[in-house]
N, C-alpha and C positions, 0 to 999 in steps of 0.2 A: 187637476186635469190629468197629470201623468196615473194617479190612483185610478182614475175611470177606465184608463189604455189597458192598465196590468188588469183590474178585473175582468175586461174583457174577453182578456186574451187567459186568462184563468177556464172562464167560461168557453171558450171556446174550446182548449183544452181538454176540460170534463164530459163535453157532452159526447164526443164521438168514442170515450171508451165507456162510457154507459150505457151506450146503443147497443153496444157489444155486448154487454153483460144481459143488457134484459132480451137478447137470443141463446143466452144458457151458457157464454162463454165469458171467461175470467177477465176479469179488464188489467192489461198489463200496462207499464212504462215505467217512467222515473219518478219515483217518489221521495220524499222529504218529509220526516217529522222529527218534532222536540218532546225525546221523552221525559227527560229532566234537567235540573240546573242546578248544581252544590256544591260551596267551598269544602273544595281540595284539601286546601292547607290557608293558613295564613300567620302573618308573626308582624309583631308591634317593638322595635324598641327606642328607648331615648336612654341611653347610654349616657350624658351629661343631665341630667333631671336630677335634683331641682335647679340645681347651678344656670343650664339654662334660661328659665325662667326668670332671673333675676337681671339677665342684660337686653341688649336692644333689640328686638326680633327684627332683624332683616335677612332673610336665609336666601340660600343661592339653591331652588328646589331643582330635582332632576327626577325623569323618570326613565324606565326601561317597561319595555313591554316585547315580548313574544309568546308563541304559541305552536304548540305540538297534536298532537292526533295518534291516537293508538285503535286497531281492530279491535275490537269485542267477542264482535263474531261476527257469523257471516249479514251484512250490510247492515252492522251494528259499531258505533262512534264512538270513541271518548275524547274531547276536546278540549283541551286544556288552556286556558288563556292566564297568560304571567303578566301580573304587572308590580313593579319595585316604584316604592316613590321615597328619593332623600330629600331630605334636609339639613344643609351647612349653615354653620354659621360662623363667621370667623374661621375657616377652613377646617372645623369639627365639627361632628354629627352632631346635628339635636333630634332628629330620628329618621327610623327606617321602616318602611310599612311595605310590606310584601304580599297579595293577595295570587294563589291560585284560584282560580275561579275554573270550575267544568261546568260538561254540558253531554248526556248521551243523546248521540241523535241515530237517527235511523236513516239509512242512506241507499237506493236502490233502484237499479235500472239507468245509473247513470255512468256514461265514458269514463276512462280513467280520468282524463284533462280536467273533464266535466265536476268529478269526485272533487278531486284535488282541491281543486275551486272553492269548492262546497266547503271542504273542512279547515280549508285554510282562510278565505273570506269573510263568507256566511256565518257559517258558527263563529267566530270570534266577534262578527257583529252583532250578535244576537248574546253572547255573554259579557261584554264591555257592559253595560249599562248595571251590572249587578257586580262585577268588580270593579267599577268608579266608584258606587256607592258604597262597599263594606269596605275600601281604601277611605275614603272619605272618613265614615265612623269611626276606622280603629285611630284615625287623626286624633277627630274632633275628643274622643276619650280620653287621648292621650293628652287633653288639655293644652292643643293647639289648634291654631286657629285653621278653619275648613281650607281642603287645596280644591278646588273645581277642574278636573283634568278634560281638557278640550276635546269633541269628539272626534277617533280617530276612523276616515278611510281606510278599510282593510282592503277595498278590490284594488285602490292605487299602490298599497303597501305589495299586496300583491301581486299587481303585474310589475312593479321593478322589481322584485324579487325574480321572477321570469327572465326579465331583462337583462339584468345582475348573470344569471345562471347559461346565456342566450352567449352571453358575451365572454363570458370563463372558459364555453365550451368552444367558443368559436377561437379565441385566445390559444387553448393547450393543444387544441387539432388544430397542424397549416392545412390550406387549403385542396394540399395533394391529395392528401391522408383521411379525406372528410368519406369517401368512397370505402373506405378499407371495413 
């Protein structure tokens, strides 16, 4: 049901700068696309291999994840989504898989806030699904057993991030000094 809302309102969208366009004028606003999607970088290792494999596999997994943005050029992306995934065992590595995952997107006619958003959200939700899986892979090569890393909320990630930033700033400026 919510898929039929957002086409709608896609459709709605579309039609009134087409109108414009077929009166011989340019149809403008904010636009979004995905020009591509390619590992960055990535690295595998097991530092105790074979030895590992010889004891009991119960590991204490962790991961990290962040993500950066660089210009290209003008309303041109590069998006870069990090994700590290360990494995301990007995309080020593049995390995570490590191996936950069990019994405150039094209990004234009939107507010700063609006950008922001886009390159910090959007694009990292739209590159998670292709660095879970090449995480996953350099695993399972690594002749351990598959990690399934649970889907991450980036609009949540990102408005406490907001939040976090909201309250730092409101923190290091009193309240006199918010005018200056």
């Amino acid at each position: 049901m919510a898929d039929n809302k957002e086409d709608q309102s896609k459709s709605t969208e579309t039609t009134a700068p087409a109108a414009g366009a077929a009166n011989g004028q340019e149809a403008t606003g904010p636009s979004f696309a995905l020009q591509r999607i390619y590992v960055k970088d990535s690295s595998f290792e097991s530092p105790r291999s074979p030895a590992v494999f010889q004891g009991q596999w119960a590991p204490k997994i962790s991961f990290n994840l962040g993500s950066k943005s660089a210009r290209i050029s003008e309303g041109v992306f590069e998006v870069v989504l990090t994700i590290t995934v360990e494995a301990k065992v007995e309080e020593s590595a049995a390995f570490l898989s590191e996936v950069h995952q990019a994405g150039i997107f094209t990004c234009t006619g939107l507010a700063d806030a609006d950008l922001e958003q886009v390159l910090s959200a959007v694009c990292p939700n739209i590159l998670f699904p292709y660095a879970r899986e090449a995480i996953d892979a350099m695993i399972v090569k690594g002749s351990f057993p598959p990690v399934n890393l649970a889907p991450v909320n980036f609009d949540a990630l990102y408005a406490q991030s907001k939040q976090q930033q909201a309250a730092q700033a409101a923190g290091a400026a009193p309240a006199g000094d918010a005018a200056k």
